[in-house]
N, C-alpha and C positions, 0 to 999 in steps of 0.2 A: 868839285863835281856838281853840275845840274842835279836837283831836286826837282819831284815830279809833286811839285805845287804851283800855284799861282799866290802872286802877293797881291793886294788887295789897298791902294790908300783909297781913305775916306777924305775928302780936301773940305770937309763939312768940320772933322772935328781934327785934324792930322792925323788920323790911327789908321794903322796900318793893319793888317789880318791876310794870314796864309792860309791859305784854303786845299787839302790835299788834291790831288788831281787820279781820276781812277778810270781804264779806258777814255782818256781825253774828256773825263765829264767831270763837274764837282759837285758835290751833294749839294742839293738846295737849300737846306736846312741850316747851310753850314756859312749861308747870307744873313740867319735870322741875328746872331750877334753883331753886326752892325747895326747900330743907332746913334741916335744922337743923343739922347739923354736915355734913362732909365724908365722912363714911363712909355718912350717907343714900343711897337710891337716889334717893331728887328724887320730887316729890309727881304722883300717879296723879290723871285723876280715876275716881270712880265710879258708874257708871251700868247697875244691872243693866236687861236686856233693850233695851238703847242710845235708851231712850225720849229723851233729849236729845243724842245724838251723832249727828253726822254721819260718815259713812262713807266719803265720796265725793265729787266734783262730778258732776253730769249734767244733759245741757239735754234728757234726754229728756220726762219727765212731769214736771208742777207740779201742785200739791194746796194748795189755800188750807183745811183743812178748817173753819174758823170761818166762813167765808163760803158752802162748797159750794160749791169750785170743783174742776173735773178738766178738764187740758186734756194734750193730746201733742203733744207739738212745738210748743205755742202756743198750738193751736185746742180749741176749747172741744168737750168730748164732746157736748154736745147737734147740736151742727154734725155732727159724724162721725154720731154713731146716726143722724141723721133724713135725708140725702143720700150717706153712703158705704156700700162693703160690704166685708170685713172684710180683705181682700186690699190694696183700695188703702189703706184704714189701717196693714195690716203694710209696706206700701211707705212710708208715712210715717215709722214707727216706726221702722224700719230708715235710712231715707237722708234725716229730717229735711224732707223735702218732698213735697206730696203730688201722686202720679205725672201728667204729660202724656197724650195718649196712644198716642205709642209708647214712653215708658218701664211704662205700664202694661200694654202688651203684650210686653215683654221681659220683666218680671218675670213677668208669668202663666206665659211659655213655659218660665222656666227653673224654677218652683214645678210645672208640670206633667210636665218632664222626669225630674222624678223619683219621681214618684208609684209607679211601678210597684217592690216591695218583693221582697227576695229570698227566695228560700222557705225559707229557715234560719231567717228570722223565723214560718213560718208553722209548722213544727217546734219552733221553742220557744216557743212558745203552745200547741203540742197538748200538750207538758211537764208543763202544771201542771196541778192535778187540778181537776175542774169547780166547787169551792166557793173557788177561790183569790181570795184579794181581787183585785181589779181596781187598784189602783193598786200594790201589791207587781208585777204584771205587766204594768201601764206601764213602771216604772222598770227592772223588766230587759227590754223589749223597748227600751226608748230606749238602754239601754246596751249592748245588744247590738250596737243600729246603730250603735253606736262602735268594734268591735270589725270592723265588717263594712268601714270606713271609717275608714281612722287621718289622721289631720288635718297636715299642717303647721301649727304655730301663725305658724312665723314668715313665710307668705306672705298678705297680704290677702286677694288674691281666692281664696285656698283655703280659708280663715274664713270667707267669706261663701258660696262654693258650698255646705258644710258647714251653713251656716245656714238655707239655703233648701231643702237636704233633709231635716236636720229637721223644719222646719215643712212640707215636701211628705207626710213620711209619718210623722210622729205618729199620725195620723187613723188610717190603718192599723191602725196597733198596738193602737191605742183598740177600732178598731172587729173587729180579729183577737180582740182579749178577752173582746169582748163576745159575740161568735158564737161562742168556743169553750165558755164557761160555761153557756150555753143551750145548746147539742147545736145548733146550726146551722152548716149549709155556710157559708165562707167567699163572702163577694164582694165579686172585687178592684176594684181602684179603677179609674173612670172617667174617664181624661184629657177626655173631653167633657162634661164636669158641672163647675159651678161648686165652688170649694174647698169651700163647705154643700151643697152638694145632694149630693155625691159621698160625703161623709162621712156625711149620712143615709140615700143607697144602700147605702152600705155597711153600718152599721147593721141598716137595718131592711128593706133591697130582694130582690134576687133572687127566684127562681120561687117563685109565690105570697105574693112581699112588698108592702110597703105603696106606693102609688105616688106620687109625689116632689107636693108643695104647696107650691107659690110664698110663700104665707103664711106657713107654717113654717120653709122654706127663708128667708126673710129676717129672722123671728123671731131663727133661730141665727145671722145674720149679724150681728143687733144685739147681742145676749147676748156672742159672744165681741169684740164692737168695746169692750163695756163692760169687760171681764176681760182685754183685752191688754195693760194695764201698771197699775201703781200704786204708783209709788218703790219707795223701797227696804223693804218688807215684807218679810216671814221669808223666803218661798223665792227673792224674788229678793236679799234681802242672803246668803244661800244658797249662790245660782247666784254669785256674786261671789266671795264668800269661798274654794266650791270653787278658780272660774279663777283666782286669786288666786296658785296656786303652779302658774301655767302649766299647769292640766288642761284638757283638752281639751269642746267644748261638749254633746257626749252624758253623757260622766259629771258634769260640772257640772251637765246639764240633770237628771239621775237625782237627786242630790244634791237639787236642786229642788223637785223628783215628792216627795222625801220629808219634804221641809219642808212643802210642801203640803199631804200627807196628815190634817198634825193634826187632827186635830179644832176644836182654836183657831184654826187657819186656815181651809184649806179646805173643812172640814163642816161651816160653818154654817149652809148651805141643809139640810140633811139634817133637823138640828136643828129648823130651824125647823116643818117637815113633823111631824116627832116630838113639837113641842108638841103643833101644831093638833089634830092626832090624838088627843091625850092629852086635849085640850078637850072635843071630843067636835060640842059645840054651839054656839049661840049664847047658850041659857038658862045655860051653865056658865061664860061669863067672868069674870060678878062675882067668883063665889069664885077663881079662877086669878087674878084680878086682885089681888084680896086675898092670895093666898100673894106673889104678887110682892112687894106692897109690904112684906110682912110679911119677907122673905129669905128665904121657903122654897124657892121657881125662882126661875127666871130667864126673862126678857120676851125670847126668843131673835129673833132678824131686827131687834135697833133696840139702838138707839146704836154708836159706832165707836169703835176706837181713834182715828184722823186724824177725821171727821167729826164735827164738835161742831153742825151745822147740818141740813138734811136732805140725806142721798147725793140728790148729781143722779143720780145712774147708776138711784137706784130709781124717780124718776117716770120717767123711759124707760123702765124694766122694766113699771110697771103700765100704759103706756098699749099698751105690745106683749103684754101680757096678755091685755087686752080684744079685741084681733086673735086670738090664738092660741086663745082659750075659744071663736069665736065659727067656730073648724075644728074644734076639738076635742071640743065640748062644755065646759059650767062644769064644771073643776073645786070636787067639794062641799064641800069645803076653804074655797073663795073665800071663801065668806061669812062665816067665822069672821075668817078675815084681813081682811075690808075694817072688819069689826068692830072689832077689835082694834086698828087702823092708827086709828081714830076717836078710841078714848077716849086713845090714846097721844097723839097730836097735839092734843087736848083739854082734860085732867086735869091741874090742876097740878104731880101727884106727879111726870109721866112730862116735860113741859112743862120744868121748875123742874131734871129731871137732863139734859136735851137728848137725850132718847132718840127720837130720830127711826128711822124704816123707813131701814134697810139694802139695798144690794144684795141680800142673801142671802133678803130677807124673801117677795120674788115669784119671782128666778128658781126654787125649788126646784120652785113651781106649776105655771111654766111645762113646765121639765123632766117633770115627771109626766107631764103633760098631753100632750106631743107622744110619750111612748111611754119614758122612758128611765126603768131603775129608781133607785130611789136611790143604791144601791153605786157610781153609776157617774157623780154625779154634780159628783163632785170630781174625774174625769176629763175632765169637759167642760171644767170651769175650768182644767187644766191643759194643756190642746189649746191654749187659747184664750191663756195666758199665755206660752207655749214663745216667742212675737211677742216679748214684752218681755223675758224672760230672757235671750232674744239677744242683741238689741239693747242689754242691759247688760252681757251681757257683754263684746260688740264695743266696747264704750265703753272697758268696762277694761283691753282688750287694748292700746286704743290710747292709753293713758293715761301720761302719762309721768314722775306720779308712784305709779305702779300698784308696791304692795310687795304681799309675800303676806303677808296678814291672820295675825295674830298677839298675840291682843288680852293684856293684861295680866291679872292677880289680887290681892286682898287676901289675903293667906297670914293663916289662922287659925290652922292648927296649932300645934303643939309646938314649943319652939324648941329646940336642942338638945339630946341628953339619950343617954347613955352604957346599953349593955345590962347 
């Protein structure tokens, strides 16, 4: 009978070593007795940017990306976008089951309870000067509220109150950034407004602001259902890595905010906008398309790291598109993207590397469209992911093979050598 090991020869020394195999993985550790003599350290593997390591177990999100699958907790994203809103999804996210309904009025009350933010937050946001990047002044207004708020780590339910006023007043912070860079009054948050609707009051509300649209209002409620987890990617193996030597989940979350920021990450809706832009038209793709193939750009909003099939997250984004153009007006953008989305899904060249439309391909659109600038758009996705940061970090808190991350190196250098 098959054993669920792997054998191992070393053609270095003939020895041979079986390594157990557990979920198709095998401990790493279990390389270190391979050497070649006794003064070895024992054999590393190597994997720059962890594209085949595992970092963790978690039963929160699954990703089939060959097949195009996203589910949390189980349930398949397309189920969440098209019958939840983004609240009972953070209750999934967080507690593995999705809410009744008096646990989803307990969680509402205790997400509402803290909404109201102390004004030392609203004094350091008047701090930085009105051209200040906006996600540099996410990550110190979330860290700030860790300073406002020191954590037990070692009591549960002080982790999870902790948890729940993060995600109460991120929004805030978001939205205290965005009104100070603009020369606008603040407006604080509405415990009687939906967690979107409160967040786009705040945004875009007060005297003589925009007035709240149902269609919009659930737009954002889909968007951020899409962007509240997705394994372990840069800022949530980030958020991990920071709690990892026992930090607490504001500075982890900061930590995050700044993974985030990349551009490789998080601005790739930005990106995408900056092509279209760049295209111009619809007369201009052939040749754009020709730099593409040729390596001159790059086909920004398609293909994924994980996604080798088409992101389900994207057809939910464009069918909530057609909803949002239709309050907003078309964005004039559209037409170049639905263009583009044709001959990619079409073209052998684009076909033949699996460069399918991306999440990032439509939300950037949408984004526009209901009023928010670009700069601030990798701040939505960060609002919207703070849901799973948590929830991985709370995983790791309670993990009880949880070490603080400490990855190894191939040493190139000098070996040693006398001044």
């Amino acid at each position: 009978m098959a054993k669920d090991t792997l054998t191992i020869k070393d053609n270095r020394t003939e020895r041979e070593y079986e390594l157990e195999i557990t979920d198709d993985t095998i401990r790493a550790l279990k390389l270190r007795p391979i050497k070649v003599n006794e003064d070895d350290f024992g054999m590393l593997s190597y994997d720059p940017g962890y594209t085949n390591t595992a970092s963790c177990r978690s039963s929160i999100t699954y990703i089939d990306g060959a097949k195009g699958i996203l589910r949390y907790r189980g349930y398949p994203i397309e189920q969440l976008a098209e019958d939840f809103d983004f609240m009972q999804v953070a209750y999934l996210i967080f507690n593995g089951e999705l809410p009744d309904e008096e646990q989803e009025k307990s969680f509402l009350a205790s997400i509402d309870r803290h909404r109201i933010v102390d004004t030392s937050l609203r004094r350091l946001m008047e701090s930085f000067n009105r051209d200040a990047d906006p996600m540099h002044m996410l990550a110190a207004g979330v860290s700030g509220l860790g300073a406002l708020y020191p954590t037990d780590l070692s009591d549960p339910q002080e982790r999870r109150t902790q948890m729940h006023r993060l995600v109460s007043q991120i929004p805030a912070v978001a939205a205290y950034a965005y009104r100070h860079v603009t020369g606008q009054v603040y407006v604080d948050p509405d415990p009687s407004l939906s967690y979107c609707a409160n967040f786009l009051n705040m945004m875009f509300g007060g005297p003589g602001g925009q007035e709240l649209n149902d269609v919009l209002v659930r737009a954002l409620d889909v968007l951020f259902i899409l962007h509240a987890d997705h394994e372990q990617n840069c800022s949530t193996a980030t958020m991990r890595q920071v709690g990892s030597s026992d930090t607490g989940p504001y500075l982890s979350a900061a930590g995050a905010i700044g993974a985030l920021s990349g551009p490789l990450h998080g601005g790739a809706n930005t990106a995408v906008l900056r092509m279209l832009k760049e295209i111009g038209s619809k007369d201009h793709i052939p040749e754009y398309m020709d730099k593409v193939k040729a390596g001159e750009v790059r086909l920004m909003g398609f293909g994924h790291r994980v996604y080798k099939n088409y992101d389900p997250r994207a057809r939910i984004i464009k069918t909530m598109a057609d909803k949002v153009f239709q309050v907003t007006g078309s964005n004039p953008l559209l037409e170049i993207a639905l263009e583009l989305e044709k001959i990619a899904l079409h073209e052998d060249y684009f076909v033949d590397r699996k460069l399918y439309p991306n999440v990032d391909f439509y939300s950037g659109l949408i984004y526009q469209s209901m009023g928010f600038p670009t700069s601030f758009f990798t701040v939505l996705f960060a609002i919207a992911r703070t849901v799973g940061w948590l929830a991985q970090w709370e995983e790791l808190m309670n993990d009880p093979e949880k070490r603080i991350a400490r990855p190894r190196q191939v040493y190139t250098g000098h070996d040693k050598r006398d001044v």
